[in-house]
N, C-alpha and C positions, 0 to 999 in steps of 0.2 A: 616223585620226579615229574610225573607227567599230568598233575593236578591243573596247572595253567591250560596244557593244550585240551585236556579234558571238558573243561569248564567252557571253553571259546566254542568246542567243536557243538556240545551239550545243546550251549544256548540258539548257534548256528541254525542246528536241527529241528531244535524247539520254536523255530520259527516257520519251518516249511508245515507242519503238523496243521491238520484241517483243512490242506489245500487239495481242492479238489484234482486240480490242474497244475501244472507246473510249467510260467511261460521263459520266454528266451531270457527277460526280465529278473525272475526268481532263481533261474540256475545260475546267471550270471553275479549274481550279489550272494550266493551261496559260494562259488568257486572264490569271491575276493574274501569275503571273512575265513573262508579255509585258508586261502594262500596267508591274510595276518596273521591265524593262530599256528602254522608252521613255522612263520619266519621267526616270530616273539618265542618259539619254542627253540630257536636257534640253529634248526632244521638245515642244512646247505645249498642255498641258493637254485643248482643245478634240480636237485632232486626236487624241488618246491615246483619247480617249471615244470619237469616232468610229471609230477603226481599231479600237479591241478590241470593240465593240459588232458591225461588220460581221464579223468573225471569229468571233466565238462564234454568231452566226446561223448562218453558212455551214456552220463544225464544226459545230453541231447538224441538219444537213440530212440529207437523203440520200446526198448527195455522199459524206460520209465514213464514214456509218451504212455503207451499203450496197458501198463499197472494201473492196479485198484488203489493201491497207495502212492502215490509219487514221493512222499517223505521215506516211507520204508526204503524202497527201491535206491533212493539216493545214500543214505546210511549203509546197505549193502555194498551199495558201489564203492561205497569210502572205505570200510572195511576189506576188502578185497583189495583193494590199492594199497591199503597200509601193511596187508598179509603181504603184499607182493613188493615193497619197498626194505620191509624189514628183513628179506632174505626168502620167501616161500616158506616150501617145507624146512622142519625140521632134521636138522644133518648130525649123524651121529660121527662119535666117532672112530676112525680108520685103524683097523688091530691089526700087527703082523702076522701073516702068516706063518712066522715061525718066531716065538716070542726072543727076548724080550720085546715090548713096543716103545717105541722111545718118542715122547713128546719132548717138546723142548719148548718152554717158555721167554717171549721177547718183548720188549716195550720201553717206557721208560721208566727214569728210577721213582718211583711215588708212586706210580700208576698200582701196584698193590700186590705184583708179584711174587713174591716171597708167602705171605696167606696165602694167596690162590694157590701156589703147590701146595700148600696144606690139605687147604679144601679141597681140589682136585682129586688128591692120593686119598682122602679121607670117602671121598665120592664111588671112586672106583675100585676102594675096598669093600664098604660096604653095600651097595650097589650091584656092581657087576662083578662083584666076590674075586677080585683081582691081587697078586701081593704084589703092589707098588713098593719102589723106593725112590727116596730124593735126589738128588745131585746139585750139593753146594757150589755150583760154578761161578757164582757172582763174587769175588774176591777183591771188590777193589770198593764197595758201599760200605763205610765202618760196621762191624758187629754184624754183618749180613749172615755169613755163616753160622755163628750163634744164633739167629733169630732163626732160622731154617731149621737149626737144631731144637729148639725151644717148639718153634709148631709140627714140627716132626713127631714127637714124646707127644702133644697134645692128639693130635689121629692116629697116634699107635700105629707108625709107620719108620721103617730104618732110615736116616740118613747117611749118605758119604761123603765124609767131607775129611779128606788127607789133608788139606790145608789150612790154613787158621785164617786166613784173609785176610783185611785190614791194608790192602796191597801187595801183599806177600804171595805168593805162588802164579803156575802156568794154571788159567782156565780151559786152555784144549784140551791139556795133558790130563786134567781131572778128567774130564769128560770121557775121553780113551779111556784110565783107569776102568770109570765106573761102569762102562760097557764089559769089562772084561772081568769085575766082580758082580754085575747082575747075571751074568750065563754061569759062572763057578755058584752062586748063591740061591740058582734058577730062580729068581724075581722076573713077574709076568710084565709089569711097567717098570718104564723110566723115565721121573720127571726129573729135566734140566734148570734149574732155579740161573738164569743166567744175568750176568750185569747191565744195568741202566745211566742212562746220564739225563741229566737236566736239560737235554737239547739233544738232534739229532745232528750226530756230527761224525766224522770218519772212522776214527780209532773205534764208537760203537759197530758201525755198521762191519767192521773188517773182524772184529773178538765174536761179534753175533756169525758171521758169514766165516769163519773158519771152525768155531764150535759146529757150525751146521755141518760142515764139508767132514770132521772128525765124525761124529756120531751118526750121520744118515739119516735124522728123526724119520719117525710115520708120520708126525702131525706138529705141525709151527702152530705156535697159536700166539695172538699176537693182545697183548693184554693190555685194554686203552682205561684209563678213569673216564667213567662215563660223565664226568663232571666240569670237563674242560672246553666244552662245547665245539667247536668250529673248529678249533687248533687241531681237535683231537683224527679231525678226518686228514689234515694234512699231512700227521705225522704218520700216522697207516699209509697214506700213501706213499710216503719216503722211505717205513720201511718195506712195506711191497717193491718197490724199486732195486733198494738196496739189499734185502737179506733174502723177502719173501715169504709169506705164510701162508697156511691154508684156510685158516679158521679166526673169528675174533673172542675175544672174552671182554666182556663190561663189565668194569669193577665199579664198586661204590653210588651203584642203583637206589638205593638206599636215601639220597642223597640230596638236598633240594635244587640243584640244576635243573635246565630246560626241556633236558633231554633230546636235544637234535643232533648229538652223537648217534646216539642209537637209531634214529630214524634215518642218519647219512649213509652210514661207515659200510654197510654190506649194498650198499645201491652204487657208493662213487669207486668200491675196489674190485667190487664182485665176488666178494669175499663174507660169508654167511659167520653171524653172530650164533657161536654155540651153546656159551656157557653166560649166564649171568650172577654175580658175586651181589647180594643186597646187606651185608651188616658183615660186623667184627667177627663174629660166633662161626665159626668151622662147619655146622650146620648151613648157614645162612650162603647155601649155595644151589642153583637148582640149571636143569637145561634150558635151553633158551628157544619157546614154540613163539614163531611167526604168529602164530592166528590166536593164542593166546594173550599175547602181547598186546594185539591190535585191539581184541575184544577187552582188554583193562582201560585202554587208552577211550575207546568210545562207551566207556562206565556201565557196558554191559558183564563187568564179572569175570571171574575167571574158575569155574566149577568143576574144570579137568583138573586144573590142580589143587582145587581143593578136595577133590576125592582123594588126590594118588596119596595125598599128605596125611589123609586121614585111615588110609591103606598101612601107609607105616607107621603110624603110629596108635591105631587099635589093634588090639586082641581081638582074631576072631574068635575065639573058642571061649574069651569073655563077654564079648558083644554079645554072643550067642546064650548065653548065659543070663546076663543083663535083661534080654527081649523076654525069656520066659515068663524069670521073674516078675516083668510091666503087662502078661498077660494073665497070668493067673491072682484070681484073689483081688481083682480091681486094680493090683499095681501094691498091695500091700507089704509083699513079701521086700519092695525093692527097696533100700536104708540107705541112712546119711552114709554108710560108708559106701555105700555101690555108689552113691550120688559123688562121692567125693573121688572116687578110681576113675567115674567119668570124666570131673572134671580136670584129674591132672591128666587122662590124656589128652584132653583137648589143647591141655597147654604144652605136651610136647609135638604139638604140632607148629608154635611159632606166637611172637602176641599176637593176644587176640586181635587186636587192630587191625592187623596185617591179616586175619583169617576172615574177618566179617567186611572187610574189603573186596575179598574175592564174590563174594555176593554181589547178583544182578541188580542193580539199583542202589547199591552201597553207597553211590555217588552223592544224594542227597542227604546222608547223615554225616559226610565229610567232617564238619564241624564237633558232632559229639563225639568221631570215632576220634578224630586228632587229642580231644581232650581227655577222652578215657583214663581214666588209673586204673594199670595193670594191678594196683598196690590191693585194690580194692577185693581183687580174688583172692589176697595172700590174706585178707580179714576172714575171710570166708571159709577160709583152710584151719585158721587160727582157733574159729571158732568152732568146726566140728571136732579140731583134737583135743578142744577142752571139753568135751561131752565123753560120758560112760561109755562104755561098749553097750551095758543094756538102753541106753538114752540115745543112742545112735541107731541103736536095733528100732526103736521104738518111740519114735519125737513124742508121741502123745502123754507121756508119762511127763514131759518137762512142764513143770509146774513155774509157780512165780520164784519162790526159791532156787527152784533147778536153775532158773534162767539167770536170775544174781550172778548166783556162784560161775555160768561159763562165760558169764560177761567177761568176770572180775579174773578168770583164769584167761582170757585171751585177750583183754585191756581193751577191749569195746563198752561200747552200754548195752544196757536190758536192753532197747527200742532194735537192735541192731540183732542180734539174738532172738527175739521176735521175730524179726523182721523176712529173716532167714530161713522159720521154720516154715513160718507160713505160703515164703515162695516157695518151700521144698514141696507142702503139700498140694500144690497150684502145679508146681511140674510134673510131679509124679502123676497126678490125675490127667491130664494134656497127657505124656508120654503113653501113660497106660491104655488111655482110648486111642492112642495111634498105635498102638501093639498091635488094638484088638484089632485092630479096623473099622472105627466107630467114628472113624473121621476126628477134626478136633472139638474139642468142647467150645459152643456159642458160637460156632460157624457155620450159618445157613447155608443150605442148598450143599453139604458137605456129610450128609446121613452116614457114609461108608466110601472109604477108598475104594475103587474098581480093582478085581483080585487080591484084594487082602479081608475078604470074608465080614461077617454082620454086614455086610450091606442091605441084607431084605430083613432084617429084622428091626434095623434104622430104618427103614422106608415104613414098614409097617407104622412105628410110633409116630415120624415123621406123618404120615398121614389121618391116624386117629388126634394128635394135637391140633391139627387143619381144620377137623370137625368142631372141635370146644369150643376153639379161641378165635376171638371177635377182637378187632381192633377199637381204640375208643376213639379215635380219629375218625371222623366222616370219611375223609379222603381217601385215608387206606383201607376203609372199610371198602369204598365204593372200588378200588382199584384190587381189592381180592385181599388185601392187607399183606398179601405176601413178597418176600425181595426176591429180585427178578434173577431166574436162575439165566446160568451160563449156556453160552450156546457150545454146539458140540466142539471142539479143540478150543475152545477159550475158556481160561482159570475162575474160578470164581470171585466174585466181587472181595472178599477180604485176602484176596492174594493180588487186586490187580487187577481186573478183570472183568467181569461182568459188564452191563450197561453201562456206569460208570466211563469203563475206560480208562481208571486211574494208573498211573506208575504206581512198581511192586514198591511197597513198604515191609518194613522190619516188623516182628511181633511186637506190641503194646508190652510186656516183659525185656526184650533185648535196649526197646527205647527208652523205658526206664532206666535200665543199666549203663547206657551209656549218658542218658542226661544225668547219673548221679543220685538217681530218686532211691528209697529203698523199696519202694513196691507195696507201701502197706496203704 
């Protein structure tokens, strides 16, 4: 969604980079290319004035006068301004003191309500280990309450729905009901699924604003498609007016819009986005970090959540297991099937697209990540379930024949089979020396991670090889023939870093995999 304003902001920045100085000149043609890629991002007017106005104050301060970098410093400025437009902190949310908690969901009809209490209920079951229930209250969208029921059964979560909708029943009166069966059934939540219309118009605003007055929610949460650009801030403020909420939810994130909802709607209501909705799947739903957010948007990554994702969905006491195995025996003991338990949980983590995204500098593989075939992993699955158990134990044994036969058993070719075994033994050796602490294989000036041990016995060979080898180059003979290590807090040159100075790149194996290569 935010690929355009990305790309504007990208090149902006990539222009200030090597300037020693930053004059009234430079800050000022920086604030108008920001103000373009705001507005082309569909950003709302008001909030465009106000972000570029607090920004060129700040660039024109000390702060950046008086820095080593004036590009960094401006980047920081910008980032802090987008932390602080998207809402700040992180807002959780409001539980009753004495249960149940009753949220109650509002918007209009499309916007994606119906999922979302799925998602939601699905979230803070398993989550914050909560026993939600629904509340079919929208009775007037055809099949509404069926579809509530249908993604109810999908999050193994109860619905109430006394009425069959279709325009048939009272929605206050459910609502009453369902309060008085979530304290007999002692359920901790209660999500209100309530009706939408194609416009904001009275009869909404009075069925939302009497549901509210019946149930008392803890939390309005007011659910915009993030896809409607500019409309989408007027209508939150109509229902702020009219009903009132406390929180937003962005649905359909996922989605190629401009995204200047999300940059508007908690600046023009005062109203903070909690939850963000990015795909169809019940999964595909997470909390909604300011500073997260901002850090995707200026294509530096997003690594908190890629931890917490990788949190639920590995095994520690496998992981743990896994690391032994990559340290003992050179990494021998570890097989196509540990490789293969790796890789399905990497993929209940979300596509991969979507995880190698969250990576700092993702931004410049945009194009191969977009085109990637997920399809390409399910070859890969395909082909180690056509392998033995002892062939799996032990790649070495697969011969030319072996290789036929699992071609011909998972409907690839020999080359691809091949292809596969040989990256296994490329990872496995990689992995195993970062078990050990041996740093990675053919990465200079990288002899041993600091606290993860053989670090002096890498420096040891690291320095008897120093002695042997001569360069056949003049030049880098004369220049010590050695590449220029890192200075202290800066990365080493194949991560970024070094003399160089280059932006971080993806491993030479991941770039393969997404340009489509097989690696051989």
């Amino acid at each position: 969604m935010f690929d355009t304003l990305s790309d504007r902001l990208a090149a902006t920045f990539k222009n200030l980079r090597g300037k020693g100085k930053l004059t009234d000149a430079d800050i000022d043609a920086t604030a108008r290319e920001i103000r373009i890629a705001l507005l082309e991002a569909d950003v709302a007017l008001p909030v465009v004035k106000e972000f570029i106005a607090a920004v060129k104050e700040r660039a024109s301060g000390a702060e950046v006068r008086g820095g080593l970098n004036p590009a960094q410093q401006v980047i920081k400025i910008v980032n802090e301004e987008l932390v602080k437009i998207l809402g700040g902190e992180t807002r959780e949310l409001r539980m009753a003191k004495r249960p149940p908690t009753v949220i109650m969901l509002a918007g209009l009809q499309g916007a994606g309500k119906t999922t979302l209490a799925g998602k939601l209920a699905k979230w803070l079951k398993e989550t914050k280990h909560q026993t939600p229930m629904l509340v079919a209250a929208d009775l007037q969208r055809p099949n509404a309450v069926t579809q509530l029921q249908v993604v109810g059964e999908r999050a193994g979560v109860p619905v109430f729905a006394p009425e069959p909708g279709n325009g048939v029943g009272d929605p206050v009166e459910v609502a009453r009901q369902a309060m008085d069966e979530a304290r007999t059934k002692q359920y901790s939540v209660v999500i209100v699924d309530t009706a939408g219309r194609l416009g904001v118009d009275e009869v909404l605003m009075k069925q939302a604003a009497d549901i509210r007055d019946a149930v008392t929610p803890d939390e309005i949460l007011f659910v915009v498609d993030a896809m409607i650009g500019q409309d989408a801030v007027n209508t939150a403020q109509a229902f702020l007016d009219g009903v009132g909420f406390d929180g937003v939810v962005l649905s359909k994130l996922d989605g190629d819009a401009r995204g200047g909802a999300a940059l508007s709607i908690a600046q023009v209501t005062g109203r903070q986005v909690m939850f963000a909705s990015n795909g169809e799947k019940l999964e595909d739903f997470d909390v909604f970090h300011p500073d997260r957010m901002a850090s995707r948007i200026l294509g530096m990554g997003d690594v908190m959540s890629l931890i917490e994702k990788a949190e639920q969905s590995f095994d520690a006491e496998e992981a743990a297991k896994t690391a032994a195995k990559l340290q003992k025996k050179g990494g021998k003991d570890f097989t196509l099937d540990d490789f293969l338990a790796q890789m399905q949980s990497v993929r209940k983590m979300g596509p991969l697209t979507k995880i190698f995204g969250m990576l700092p500098g993702a931004a410049q593989f945009k194009d191969q990540l977009e085109n990637f075939d997920e399809r390409e992993i399910d070859r890969i699955e395909a082909v180690i379930h056509s392998m033995t158990p002892a062939e799996r134990s032990d790649p070495n044994i697969i011969n030319g024949s072996r290789r036929l036969r699992i071609a011909n058993g998972s409907g690839t070719e020999v080359a691809t089979v091949s292809g596969l075994v040989e990256r296994f033994f490329e990872a496995r050796k990689m992995m195993s020396a970062m078990a050990s602490g041996k740093g990675m294989p053919g990465m200079p000036g990288m002899p041993g991670m600091p606290g993860m041990g053989g670090g002096k016995k890498a420096k040891q060979q690291a320095k008897k090889g120093k002695a042997k080898r001569g360069s056949g180059n003049p030049a880098k003979r004369a220049g010590g023939g050695q590449p220029a290590q890192p200075q202290p807090g800066q990365l080493p040159a194949a991560f970024g870093g070094g003399a160089a100075g280059g932006d971080f790149e993806l491993p030479d194996a991941l770039k393969n995999m997404l340009d489509g290569k097989d690696g051989k």
